[in-house]
N, C-alpha and C positions, 0 to 999 in steps of 0.2 A: 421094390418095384414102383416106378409111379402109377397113377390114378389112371384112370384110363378114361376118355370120352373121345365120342367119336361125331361125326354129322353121319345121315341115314338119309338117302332120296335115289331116284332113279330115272335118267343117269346122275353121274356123281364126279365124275372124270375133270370137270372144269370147276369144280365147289373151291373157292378159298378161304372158306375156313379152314380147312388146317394151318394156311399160314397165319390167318389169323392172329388164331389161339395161340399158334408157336409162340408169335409175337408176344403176343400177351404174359403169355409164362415165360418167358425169355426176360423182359420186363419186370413183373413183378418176384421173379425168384419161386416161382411154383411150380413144384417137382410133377410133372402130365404128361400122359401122351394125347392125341389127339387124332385121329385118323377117319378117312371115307369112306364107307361102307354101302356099296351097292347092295339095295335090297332089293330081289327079286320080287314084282310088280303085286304076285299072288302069297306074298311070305314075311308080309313087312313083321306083322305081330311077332311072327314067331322068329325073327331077324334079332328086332328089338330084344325080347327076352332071354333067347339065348345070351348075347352081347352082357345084359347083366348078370346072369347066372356068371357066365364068365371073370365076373369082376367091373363089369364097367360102372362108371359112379353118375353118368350123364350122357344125356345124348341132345345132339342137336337134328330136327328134320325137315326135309326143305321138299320141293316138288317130286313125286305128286302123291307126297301121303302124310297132310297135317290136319287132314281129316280123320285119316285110320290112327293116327296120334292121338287126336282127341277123343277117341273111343276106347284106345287104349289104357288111357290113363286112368287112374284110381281117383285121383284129386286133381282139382283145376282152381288156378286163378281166377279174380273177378275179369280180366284182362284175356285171360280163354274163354272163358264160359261166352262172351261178348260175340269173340270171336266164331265162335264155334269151331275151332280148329288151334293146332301146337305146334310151334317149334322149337321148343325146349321143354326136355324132358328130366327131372333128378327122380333117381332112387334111393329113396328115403325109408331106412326100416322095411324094408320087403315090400314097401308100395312104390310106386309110379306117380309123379308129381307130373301134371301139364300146364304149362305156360306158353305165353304169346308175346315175346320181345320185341315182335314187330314195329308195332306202335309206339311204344315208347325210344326204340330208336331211330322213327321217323323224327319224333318230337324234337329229340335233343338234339338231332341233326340239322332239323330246321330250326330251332328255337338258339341255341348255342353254336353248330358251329357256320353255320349262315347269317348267325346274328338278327335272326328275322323273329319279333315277337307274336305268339298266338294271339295272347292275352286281347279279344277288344277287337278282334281282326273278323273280318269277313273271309270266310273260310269254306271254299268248292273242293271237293271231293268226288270223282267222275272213276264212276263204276260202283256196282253193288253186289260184288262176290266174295270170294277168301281173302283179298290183297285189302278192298277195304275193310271188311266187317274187322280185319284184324288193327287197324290203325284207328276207327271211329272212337272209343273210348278215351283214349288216352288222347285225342283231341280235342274232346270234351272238354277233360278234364282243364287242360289251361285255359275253360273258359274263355272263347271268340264269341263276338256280340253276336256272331250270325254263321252255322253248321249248313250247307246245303249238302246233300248227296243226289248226285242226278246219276240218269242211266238209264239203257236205253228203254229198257222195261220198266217201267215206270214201277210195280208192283214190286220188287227188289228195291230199289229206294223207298218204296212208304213204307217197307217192313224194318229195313234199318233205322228210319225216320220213327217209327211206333218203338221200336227197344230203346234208343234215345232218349226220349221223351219220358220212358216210363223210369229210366233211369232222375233223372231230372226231377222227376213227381217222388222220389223217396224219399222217408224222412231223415235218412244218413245221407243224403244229397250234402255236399261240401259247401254248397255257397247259397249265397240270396240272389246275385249277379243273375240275371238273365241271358238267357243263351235261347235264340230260336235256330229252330233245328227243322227243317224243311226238304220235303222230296220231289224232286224235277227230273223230268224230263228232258231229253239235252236239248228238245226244240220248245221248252220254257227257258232259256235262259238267256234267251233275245234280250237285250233291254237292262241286263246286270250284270253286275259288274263287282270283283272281288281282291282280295288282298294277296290269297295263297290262294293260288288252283292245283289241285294235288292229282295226279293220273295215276290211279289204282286197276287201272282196268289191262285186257291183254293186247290191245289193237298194238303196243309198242314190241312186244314179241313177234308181232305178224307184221312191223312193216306199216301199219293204217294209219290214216288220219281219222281225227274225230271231229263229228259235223261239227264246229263252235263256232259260237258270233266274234269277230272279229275284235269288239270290243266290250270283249270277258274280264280284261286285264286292267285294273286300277292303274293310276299313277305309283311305279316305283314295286309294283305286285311281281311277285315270285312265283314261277311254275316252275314244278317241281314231278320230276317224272321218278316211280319207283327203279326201275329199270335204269339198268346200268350198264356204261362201256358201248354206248355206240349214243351218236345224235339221233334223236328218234323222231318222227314226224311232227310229235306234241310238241316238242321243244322246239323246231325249227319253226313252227307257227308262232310260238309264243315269243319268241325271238324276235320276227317281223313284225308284230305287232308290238314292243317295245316292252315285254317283260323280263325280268332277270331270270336265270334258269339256272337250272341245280340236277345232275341226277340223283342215282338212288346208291350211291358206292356209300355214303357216309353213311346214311342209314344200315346198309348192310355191317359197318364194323360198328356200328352202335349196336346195334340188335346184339352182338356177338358178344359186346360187352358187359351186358345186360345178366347175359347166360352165364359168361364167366364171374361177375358178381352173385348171380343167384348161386352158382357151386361152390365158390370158392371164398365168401366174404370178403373180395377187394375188388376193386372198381378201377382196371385197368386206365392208361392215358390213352384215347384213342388219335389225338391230333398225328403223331407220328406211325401211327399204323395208314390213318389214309393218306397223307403224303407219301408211304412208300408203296401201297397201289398204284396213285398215282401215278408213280414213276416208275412200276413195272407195265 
């Protein structure tokens, strides 16, 4: 029998991971299945653990329970814990493993297949809930001279701006490089100007525009919206105002990637998996 993993959210009807992953074991020769599993709203936990008692070796979970994930889990990432939330899950030895792919395959999505480097970059991140908390580390990490997170509550950004910070002051801190890490307002940010502006927030699920200065967008700067498969108001601002734009499709098959190396020891090709989204 193959392996069994599935993705876990509700609804679940439109999720394409499964093709994903297909792709992915189709490619590298790994014998899986893969399937989506609506969890009822009040049931996730005990969705989840059935699923493994059953046999399942992993799970992936997506809206709206990477919260109830991460409560679920035995063990977390430095990359969850950040987060406070999961969307990858291994069953390891009778435990529950939680991880956060998200971010990291924001990273490699905009770092690799956007060709746009972090490193030394002025770096806006607009919103301060699940969608960032879970991409701010691994942002960090490739060290940009300059971290903002703005939002409209000001209070959600100085919280994520304080776990930054405190990350940066430890003595396994990776580098010497400096990195300010700062929390605004979206009506502080008159007056600055940056290299990646990143849209973590929801206003692009509803349709919104977000209040921003006009001239947010550096010479030759990337906006980048999570959200995928439709033009979304962030991007059509960023557009007019002369930035390059990117949705959130590569990230989502990077993220996937991520899971499928954490389960399975090999690190799928993603270039031809988003090309053929694309072209679905």
């Amino acid at each position: 029998m193959p392996d069994r993993y599935a993705v876990f959210g509700n609804p679940i009807g439109h999720s394409r991971s499964p093709a994903i992953h297909a792709a992915f074991a189709r490619q590298t020769g790994q014998d899986l299945s893969y399937e989506a599993i609506l969890a009822p709203l009040d049931e996730f936990p005990a969705t989840v653990v059935r699923f493994k008692a059953e046999g399942g070796r992993g799970a992936n979970v997506t809206v709206p329970f990477k919260f109830e994930a991460f409560l679920l889990a035995n063990e977390h990432s430095d990359r969850a814990a950040m987060a406070r939330a999961v969307n990858t899950l291994s069953f390891e030895n009778g435990r529950i493993v939680g991880d956060n792919t998200d971010g990291v395959g924001l990273v490699r999505d905009i770092r690799d297949n956007l060709d746009t480097p972090i490193a030394g970059r002025r770096v806006l991140v607009l919103g301060a809930g699940g969608a960032a908390f879970g991409v701010l580390l691994p942002l960090l990490i490739e060290l940009p001279s300059r971290l903002v997170i703005s939002n409209r509550t000001i209070v959600k950004a100085e919280e994520a701006a304080t776990i930054l910070s405190g990350i940066i002051g430890r003595a396994d801190w990776r580098s010497d490089k400096p990195v300010e890490v700062v929390a605004k307002s979206f009506d502080d940010l008159v007056g600055e100007s940056f290299d990646i502006v990143i849209n973590a927030t929801s206003a692009s699920l509803k349709g919104e525009s977000l209040p921003l200065p006009a001239d947010l967008f550096a010479d030759g700067a990337l906006a980048y919206d999570m959200m995928y498969g439709r033009d979304t108001p962030f991007l059509a601002f960023a557009r007019r105002h002369g930035a390059r734009c990117a949705d959130g499709l590569g990230m989502l098959v990077e993220q996937a990637a991520e899971a499928f190396f954490l389960w399975r020891g090999i690190r799928p090709e993603t270039a031809p998996v988003i090309a053929m989204l694309r072209g679905a």
